[in-house]
N, C-alpha and C positions, 0 to 999 in steps of 0.2 A: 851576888853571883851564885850561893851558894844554891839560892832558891830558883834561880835559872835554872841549874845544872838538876834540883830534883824534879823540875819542870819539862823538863827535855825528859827526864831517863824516864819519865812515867809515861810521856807521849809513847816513846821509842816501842817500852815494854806493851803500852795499848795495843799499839798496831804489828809488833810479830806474835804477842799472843791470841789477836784476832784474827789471824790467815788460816783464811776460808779456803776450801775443798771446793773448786767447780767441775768435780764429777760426780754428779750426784743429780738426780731428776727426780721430783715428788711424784708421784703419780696414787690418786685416792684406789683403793681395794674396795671393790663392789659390794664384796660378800659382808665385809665386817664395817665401811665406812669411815675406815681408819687411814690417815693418811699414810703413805710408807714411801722411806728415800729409797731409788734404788739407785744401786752404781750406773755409770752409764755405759756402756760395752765400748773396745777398744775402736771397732768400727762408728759408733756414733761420735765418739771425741773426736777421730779423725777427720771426719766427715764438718763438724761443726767448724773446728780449727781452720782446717784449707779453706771451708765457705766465707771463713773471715781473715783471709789472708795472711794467716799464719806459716812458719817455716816449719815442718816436723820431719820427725823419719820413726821406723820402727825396727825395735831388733827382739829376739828369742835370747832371756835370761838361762843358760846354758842350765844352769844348778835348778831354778825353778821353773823351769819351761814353760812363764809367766813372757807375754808379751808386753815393755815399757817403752811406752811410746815418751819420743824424746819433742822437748818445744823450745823454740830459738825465743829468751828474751835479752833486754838489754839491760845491761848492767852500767847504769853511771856514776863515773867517780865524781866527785863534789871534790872541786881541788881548790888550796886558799887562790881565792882572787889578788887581783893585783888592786884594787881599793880597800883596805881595813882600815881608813884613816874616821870613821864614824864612829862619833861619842856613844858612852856608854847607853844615853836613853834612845839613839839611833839603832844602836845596835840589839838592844833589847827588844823594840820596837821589829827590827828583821827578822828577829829571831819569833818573833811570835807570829811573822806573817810567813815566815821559814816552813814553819811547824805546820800551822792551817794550811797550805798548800800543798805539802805531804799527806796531811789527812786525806785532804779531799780527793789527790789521787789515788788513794787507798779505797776510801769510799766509792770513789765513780770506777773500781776494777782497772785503774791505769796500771798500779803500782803493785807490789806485792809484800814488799820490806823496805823499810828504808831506816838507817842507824850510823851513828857519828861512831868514827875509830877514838879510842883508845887512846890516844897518843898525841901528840901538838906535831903533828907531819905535816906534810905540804898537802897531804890528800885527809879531807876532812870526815869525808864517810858516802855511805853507797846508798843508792836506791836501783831495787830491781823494776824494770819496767816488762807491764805483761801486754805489750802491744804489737802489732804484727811489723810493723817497721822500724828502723834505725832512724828515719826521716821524722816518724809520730813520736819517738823516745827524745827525741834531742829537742823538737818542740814543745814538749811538756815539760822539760825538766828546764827549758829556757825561760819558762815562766814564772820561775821562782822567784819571789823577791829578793832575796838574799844574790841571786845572779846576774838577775837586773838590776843591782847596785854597785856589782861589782867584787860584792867581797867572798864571792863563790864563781868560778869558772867550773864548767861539764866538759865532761869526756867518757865518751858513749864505748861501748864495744857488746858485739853480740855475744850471746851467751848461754850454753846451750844447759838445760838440769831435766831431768824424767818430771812428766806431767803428773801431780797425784802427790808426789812424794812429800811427807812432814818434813821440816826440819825435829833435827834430834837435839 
């Protein structure tokens, strides 16, 4: 179990210390041939966002008279399912196909974060979903093994956080 758990916490740590910035556009410089990211102006996010039917809005940061453009994603809770009745190499076994399906939404730009709480509560842990609908969030996250067995139930809710921002 032990080796589960440092299995999991190392996925976990993988993938929120890998959350990539998508405002940023390479573009090569002529003169020197050197590649350089630039930011992408508040106009071309928004523009790219709505083309892929995303929810946003914008507002003027009073103190920095910085424009933060705000993006609708979804957040779902991983709640315990009503099947846990699967032996330990069942459940090992979900748990590895748990994890890989997390990746992958990470990889393929589904997902943004996703991490187990803390705690033995009824709600297991979250994944944020960066996809323009509540319809596309709940079918990816239906896909999980671990949901498809039964021992994880979703519940989606939209959720709105400024585009660009780290976490701290």
């Amino acid at each position: 179990m032990e080796k589960l758990a440092k299995f999991i916490l190392s996925a976990i740590l993988l993938i929120a210390s890998s959350c990539k910035e998508d405002n940023k556009v390479v573009v090569p410089d002529s003169e020197t041939n050197v590649i350089v990211e630039k930011k992408k102006s508040t106009e071309q996010l928004k523009e790219e966002l709505t083309s892929k039917g995303f929810e946003i809005f914008d507002y003027v940061d009073q103190e920095t008279k910085d424009t933060v453009l705000m993006q609708q994603y979804f957040i779902a809770f991983l709640k315990r399912g009503p099947n846990r009745s699967q032996n330990k190499k069942e459940t090992d076994s979900l748990q590895t196909q748990h994890l890989a399906h997390l990746g992958r939404m990470y990889e393929q730009g589904f997902a943004d974060i996703s991490g187990p709480f803390g705690d033995d509560g009824d709600i297991r842990g979250i994944t944020i979903y960066n996809v323009p609908t509540q319809k596309m969030a709940d079918s990816l996250a239906n896909m999980d093994p671990m949901v498809k067995a039964g021992r994880l139930e979703i519940e989606i809710h939209p959720w709105w956080a400024a585009k660009g921002f780290p976490l701290r």
